[in-house]
Every structure is written in structure tokens, then in C-alpha cells.
C-alpha positions as CSV (number, residue, x, y, z in Angstrom):
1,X,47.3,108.2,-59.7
2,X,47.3,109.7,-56.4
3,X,44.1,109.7,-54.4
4,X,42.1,113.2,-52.8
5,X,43.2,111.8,-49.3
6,X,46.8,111.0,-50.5
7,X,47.1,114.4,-52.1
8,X,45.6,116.5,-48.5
9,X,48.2,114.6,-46.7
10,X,51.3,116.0,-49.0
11,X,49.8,119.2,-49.2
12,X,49.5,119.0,-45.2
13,X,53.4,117.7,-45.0
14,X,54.1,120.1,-47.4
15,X,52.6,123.7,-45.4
16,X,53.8,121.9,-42.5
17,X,57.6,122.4,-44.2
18,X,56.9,125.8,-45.6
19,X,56.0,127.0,-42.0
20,X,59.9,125.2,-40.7
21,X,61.6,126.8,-43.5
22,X,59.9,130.2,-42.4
23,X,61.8,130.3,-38.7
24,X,63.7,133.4,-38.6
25,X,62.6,134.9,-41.3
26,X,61.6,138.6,-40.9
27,X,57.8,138.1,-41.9
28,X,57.7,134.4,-40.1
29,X,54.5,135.8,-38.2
30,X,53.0,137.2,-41.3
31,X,53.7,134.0,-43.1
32,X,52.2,131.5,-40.4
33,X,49.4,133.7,-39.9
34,X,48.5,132.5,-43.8
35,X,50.0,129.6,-43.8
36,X,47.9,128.3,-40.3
37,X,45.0,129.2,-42.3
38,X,45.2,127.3,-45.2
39,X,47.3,123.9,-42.5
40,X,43.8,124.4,-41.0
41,X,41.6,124.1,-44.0
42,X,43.4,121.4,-45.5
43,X,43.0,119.6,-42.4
44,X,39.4,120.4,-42.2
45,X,38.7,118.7,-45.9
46,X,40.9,115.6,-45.0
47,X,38.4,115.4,-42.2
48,X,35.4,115.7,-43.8
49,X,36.4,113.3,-46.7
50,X,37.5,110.5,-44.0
51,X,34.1,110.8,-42.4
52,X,32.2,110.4,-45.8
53,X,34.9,107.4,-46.3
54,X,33.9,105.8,-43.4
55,X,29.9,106.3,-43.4
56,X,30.2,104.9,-47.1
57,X,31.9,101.7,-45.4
58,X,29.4,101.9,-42.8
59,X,26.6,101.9,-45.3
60,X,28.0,99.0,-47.2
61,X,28.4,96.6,-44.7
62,X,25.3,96.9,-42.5
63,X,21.8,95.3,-44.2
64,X,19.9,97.7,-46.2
65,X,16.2,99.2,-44.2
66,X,13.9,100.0,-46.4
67,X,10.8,101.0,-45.0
């Protein structure tokens, strides 16, 4: 079973390829216009889940305050 970080990182390769296989095409700037957008959000949401990855490590390995 694939993991939600694995699965960001195909669909990132995966734009990435759609946007190659685009060059020369009549509507390659229509396409990439869309296509940016959605390269940008996926990388946006691999961001975001690394971050609350690593805070959950962070949390884990330094001694609980509770005050």
C-alpha cells in the first residue's frame, strides 16, 4: 500500500510528464497554464504533509512539558 507522500510524489512525476509530452502541441500554453496549477498544488500538499511528518517526529522525541 502506497503511502499519501509516496502517492504526491507520482502524481508530481506524473504532471511533470504530462507537461513534456505537451511541447509542440497547439494548446501547450493552455495545457501548462492548468497543469502549473495543479504541479503547484500537489507540491503545496507534499509540503504541508512533510512538515506535519516532521513536527510529529519532533514531538516524539523531545520530553513531554506539561505545565
Amino acid at each position: 500500500m502506497m503511502t499519501d507522500k509516496e502517492k504526491l510524489l507520482l502524481a508530481i512525476m506524473q504532471t511533470k510528464n504530462v507537461m513534456s509530452l505537451n511541447k509542440d502541441n497547439p494548446y501547450e500554453q493552455y495545457m501548462y497554464r492548468h497543469l502549473s496549477t495543479v504541479l503547484y498544488e500537489l507540491k503545496r500538499q507534499l509540503t504541508n504533509l512533510t512538515f506535519v511528518e516532521e513536527s510529529l517526529k519532533l514531538e516524539k522525541q523531545s520530553p513531554g512539558d506539561d505545565d
